[in-house]
Structure formats: C-alpha cells, structure tokens
N, C-alpha and C positions, 0 to 999 in steps of 0.2 A: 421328611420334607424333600421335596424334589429338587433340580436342578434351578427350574426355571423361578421356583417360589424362592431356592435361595438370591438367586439374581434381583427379583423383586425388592425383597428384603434389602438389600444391601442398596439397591437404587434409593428405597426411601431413606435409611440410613445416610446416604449421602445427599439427599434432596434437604435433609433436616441439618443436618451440621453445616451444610451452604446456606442455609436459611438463620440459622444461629451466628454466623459469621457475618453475612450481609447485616442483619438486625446490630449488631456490635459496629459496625463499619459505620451507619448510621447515626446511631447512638453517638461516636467520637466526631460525626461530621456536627450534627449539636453541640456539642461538645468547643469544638473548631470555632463554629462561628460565635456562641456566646464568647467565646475568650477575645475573639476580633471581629466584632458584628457590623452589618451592615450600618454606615453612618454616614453614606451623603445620597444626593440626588439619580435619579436615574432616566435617563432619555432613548428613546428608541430609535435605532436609526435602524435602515434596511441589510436583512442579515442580522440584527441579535440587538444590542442597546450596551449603554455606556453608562460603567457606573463613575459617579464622581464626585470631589467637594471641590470649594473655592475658600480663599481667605484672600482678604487686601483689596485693594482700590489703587487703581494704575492700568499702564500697558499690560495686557495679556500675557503672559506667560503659559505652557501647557507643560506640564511633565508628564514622557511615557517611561514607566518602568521597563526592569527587563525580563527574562526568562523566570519564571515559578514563582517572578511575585504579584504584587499589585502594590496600588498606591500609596501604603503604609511605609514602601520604600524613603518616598519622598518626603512625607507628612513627619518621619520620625526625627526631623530634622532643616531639612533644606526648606523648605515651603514657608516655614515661620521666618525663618531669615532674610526672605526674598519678600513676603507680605508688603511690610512697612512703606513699602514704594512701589509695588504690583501687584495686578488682578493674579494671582494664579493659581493655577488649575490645575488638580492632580488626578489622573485618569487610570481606570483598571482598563488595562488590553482588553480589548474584545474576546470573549470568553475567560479571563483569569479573574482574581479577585471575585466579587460581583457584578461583573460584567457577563455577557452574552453572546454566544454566536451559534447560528442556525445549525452549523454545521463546520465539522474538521478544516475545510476547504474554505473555510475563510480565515483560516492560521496565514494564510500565504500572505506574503507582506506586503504587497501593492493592493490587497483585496482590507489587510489591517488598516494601507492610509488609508483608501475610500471611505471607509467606516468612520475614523478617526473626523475625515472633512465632510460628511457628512453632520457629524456629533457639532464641529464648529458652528455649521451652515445651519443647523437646528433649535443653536442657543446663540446666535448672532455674534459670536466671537469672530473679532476682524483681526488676519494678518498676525497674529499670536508670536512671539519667538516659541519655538518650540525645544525641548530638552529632553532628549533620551537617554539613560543607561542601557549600556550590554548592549541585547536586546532592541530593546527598548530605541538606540542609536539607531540601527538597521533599519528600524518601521520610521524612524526621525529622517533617514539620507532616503527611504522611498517616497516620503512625503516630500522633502525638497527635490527631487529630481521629476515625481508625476503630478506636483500641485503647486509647483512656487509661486504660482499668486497668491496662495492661501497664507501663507508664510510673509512674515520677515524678517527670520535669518531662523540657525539655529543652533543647538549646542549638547555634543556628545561628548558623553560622559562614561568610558570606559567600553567605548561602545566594536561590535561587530561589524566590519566594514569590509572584509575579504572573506574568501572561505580559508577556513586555517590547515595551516598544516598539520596540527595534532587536534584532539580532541580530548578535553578533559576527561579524569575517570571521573569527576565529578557527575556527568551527564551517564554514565554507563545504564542502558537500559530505558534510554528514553529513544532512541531509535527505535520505534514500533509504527511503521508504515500503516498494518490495514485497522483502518477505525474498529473492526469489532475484536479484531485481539486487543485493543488497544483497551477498549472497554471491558476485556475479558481480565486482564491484567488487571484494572485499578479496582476491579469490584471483587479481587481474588487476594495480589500476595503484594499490592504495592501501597496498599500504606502500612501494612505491616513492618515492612523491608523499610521505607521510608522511617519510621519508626527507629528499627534497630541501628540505624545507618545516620539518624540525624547529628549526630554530635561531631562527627568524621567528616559527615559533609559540609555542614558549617564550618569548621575549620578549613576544609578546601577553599571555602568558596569565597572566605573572611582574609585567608593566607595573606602575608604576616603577621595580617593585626588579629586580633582576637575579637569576637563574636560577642557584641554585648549585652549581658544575661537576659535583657526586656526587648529580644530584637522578637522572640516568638509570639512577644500579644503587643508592642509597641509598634514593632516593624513589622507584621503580621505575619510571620514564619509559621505561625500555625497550623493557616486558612491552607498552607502546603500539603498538610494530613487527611487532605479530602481525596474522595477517588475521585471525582471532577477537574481536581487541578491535577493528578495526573496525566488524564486525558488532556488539558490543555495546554502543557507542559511537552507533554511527546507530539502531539501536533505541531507544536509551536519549533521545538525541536527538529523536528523533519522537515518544517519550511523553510527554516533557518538556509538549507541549500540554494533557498532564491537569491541569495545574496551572489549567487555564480553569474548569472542570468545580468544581476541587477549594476554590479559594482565596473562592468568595462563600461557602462554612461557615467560614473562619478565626474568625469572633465566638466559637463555639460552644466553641472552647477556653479551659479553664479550668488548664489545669496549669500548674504555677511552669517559668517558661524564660528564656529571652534570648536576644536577636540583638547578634551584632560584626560590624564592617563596615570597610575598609579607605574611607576618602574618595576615592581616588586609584583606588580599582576600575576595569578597562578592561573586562571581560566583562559586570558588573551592575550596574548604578545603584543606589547605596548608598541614595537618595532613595525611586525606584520599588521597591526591593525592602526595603529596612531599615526605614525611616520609617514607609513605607508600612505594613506590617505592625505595627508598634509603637501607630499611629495607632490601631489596630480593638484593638490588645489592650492595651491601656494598662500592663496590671500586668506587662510583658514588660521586662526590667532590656536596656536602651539601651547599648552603649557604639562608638563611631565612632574610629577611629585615624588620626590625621591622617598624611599621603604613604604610605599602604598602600596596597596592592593589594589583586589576588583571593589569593593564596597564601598565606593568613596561616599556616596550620600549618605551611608551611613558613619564612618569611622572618619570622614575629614568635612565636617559639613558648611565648615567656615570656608574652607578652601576653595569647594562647589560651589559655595552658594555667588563667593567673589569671582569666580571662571563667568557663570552664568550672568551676571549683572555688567563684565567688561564684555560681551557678547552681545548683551539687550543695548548698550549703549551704543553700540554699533547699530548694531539692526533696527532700535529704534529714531538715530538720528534725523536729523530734519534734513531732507533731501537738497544737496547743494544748486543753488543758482543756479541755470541752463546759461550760456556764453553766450552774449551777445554780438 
C-alpha cells in the first residue's frame, strides 16, 4: 500500500471515530435534556427567543440567572417562595438553557437587555423588578442603566458588577474568543472534560456549602453537558468583559434596588463586587450573609427570596404625593 493510500486510510479512520464521538455527544445531549426537558413557553424576539415559565398573580417579578445555567436556577427554590404574592418570571438567557440567539455577538450584555426588553415588550409585562445572579446581575445593571423605564427597580444577587481582579480556575477554558474554535472545542473534548471535571467544579462553584445532590435535574446542572452550552457559556464568558465599558455609568442609576452577597463567595469578591457597587450608589439596600457562598438561590432560598420581596416593596411602592 502506498504512501498516499495509507493517508487515505487513516483520514477515514479518523473521519469514523469523529463520527462515533459526535453520535455519543448527541446521544448524552438526549440524554441531558430528558433528565431536564424543556417545560415552559417560548417567545421570539429579534436575534434568537426566550425560553420561560411563570407562577403566581401579583407585581412582576423577572429572574435572570447567571453564567452556565438557566432557569432551574431559580425555580429550584426562590420562585415558589415569591409566587404567593407575585407574577414571576424565570427566564433562560438568550442562548443558555432553552433559550436562543442568532449568533455569539449577541452574548454582549447591552445586546442580552435588548433581547431581554424586547421578551417584556412581547408579552406585555410592565415595569417588572427585575433579579439577577452572578451573571445574570450584570445583564440586570445593563438593563437598568440602558432601559430604566422598563424597570422598577432591581435586585442582585451575588452578582458581576466590576471587572475582577482574579479570575476563578472554576472558569479555566471558557476563554475561547473565535466562534468556530469555540464550536470546535464543544463538539470535540468539552463535555467530556466537563464530565471528568464536574464534581470539582460544583464544589468551586457551591464553596462552602455543599452542592445539593438534585441540583443536576432539579436545578438543571445537566442541561451543562451539552456542546451548545458550552458554546454559550464561553461567549457569555468573553462578553462578560463588557462590564469594563459598562460599569464607570453605574452613578447614573437611579432606580430602587439591592445587592446580597454570600461573605464566603469563592467565584466574586463580595468587597470588589457588592461593596464596591453600593459605595457609588448609596441608596442601593446592602445585605451580606455570613459563611455563604456564590449559590445563594440555591443553598440560602429563604434569605433571597426575603432580599428580593424588601426590594419589590420598595420598587413597587405607591409613588409619594408631588408638594404642593
């Protein structure tokens, strides 16, 4: 056999165990989603569509998650608590969970509120508090700073508000700038790696409290195992730098809000990111939980859900008398 036949050979050889891989990758993304399947409504806005559920009758509330989840965040806990006395709303990011976006370049977080007030503008939801994690905060302070009519008020919860000085190893490898390595990775070695690597990273991510064993089909940890949430995961990660850009207008907000913050945080400096932000906006309702982490909707849900309700009380009060 020749040189060039053996080349052949060997190409198909590897065109087939790519092929065998891919087919497995599949397979588990099936897999993924029966274990946390799609289960609310879905709306298209311009640029991709909004997956979502509702529970309760009241003021609006909207909850956005943050980095690599989706709305099971919220649902595994905080959402029931808040029902009894509000509409609210728990949203997958545009492109995470069941959610959609056209393209990588709508990770960017002023391009995520548009989307987000669009989805409002779509299903007639008026003036919402709005609540972010992580994450999740950052696309919450771009919608109050590029939309505050939309709004009123809102509430961050462990959220991104500067660019940090370190960067978790939790994140290691979601820095992948160009979309089609990005795509080349999640269809190659990153749910595998995600895989090997889950147990470790739940404990980072949980740090100090522990990871509650039904967080993977309850809180949808799963729906993580997809190559798709990879790719929206390291987008989302690489926009995450807008917050450079975005955070010297923090002054400029006026709307009733608040920031919670676990002390014990291992992803974000409760100092660099809580304090910080409270420092420029004084009228912003403070509250710090001693030995918490980052997961508070999940591991403190009585506490969140009480932050968010002295928040809504604010933001939804009856506007005082004009002075005669």
């Amino acid at each position: 056999m020749g040189i060039g036949e053996w080349i052949i050979l060997a190409l198909l050889v590897a065109a087939g165990l790519l092929g065998l891989h891919v087919a497995r990758l599949k397979r588990g993304q099936r897999q993924a989603e029966a274990a946390a399947p799609r289960i609310g409504k879905t709306t298209r806005v311009p640029g991709g569509a909004i997956h979502w559920v509702e529970s309760g009758e009241g003021p609006p509330i909207v909850l956005i998650h943050g980095l690599g989840g989706q709305f099971r965040n919220w649902t595994y806990a905080v959402a029931e608590r808040l029902a009894p006395a509000y509409r609210v709303i728990s949203i997958d990011r545009p492109g995470c969970g069941y959610s959609e976006r056209e393209s990588d370049a709508h990770a960017a977080l002023s391009t995520q509120a548009r989307m987000i007030v669009d989805f409002l503008d779509a299903e007639g939801i008026e003036r919402p508090l709005v609540a972010g994690h992580s994450l999740g905060g950052a696309v919450t302070l771009a919608l109050a700073l590029e939309h505050p009519e939309k709004l009123s008020g809102f509430a961050l919860v462990a959220p991104l508000t500067h660019p940090p000085a370190k960067v978790s190893e939790a994140f290691a490898g979601l820095g992948v700038g160009n979309p089609l390595v990005r795509r080349a990775i999640a269809w190659t070695v990153a749910v595998p790696m995600a895989r090997k690597y889950a147990e470790a990273t739940l404990q980072t991510i949980f740090a100090p409290e522990p990871a509650p064993d039904d967080f993977v089909t309850r809180g949808g940890g799963v729906l993580g195992l997809r190559p798709r949430a990879f790719v929206a995961t390291s987008a989302d990660f690489v926009a995450a730098g807008d917050i450079g850009a975005l955070s010297p207008r923090w002054e400029s907000i006026a709307l009733p809000g608040g920031v919670l913050y676990g002390d014990q945080d291992a992803l974000l400096d409760h100092k660099e990111q809580g304090e910080a932000l409270v420092a420029r906006l004084p009228h912003l309702d403070w509250t710090l939980l001693e030995g918490r982490g980052h997961m508070l909707p999940i591991t403190a849900p009585d506490e969140t859900a009480e932050f968010i309700r002295r928040v809504a009380d604010r933001a939804f009060a009856p506007a005082a008398p004009a002075a005669v």
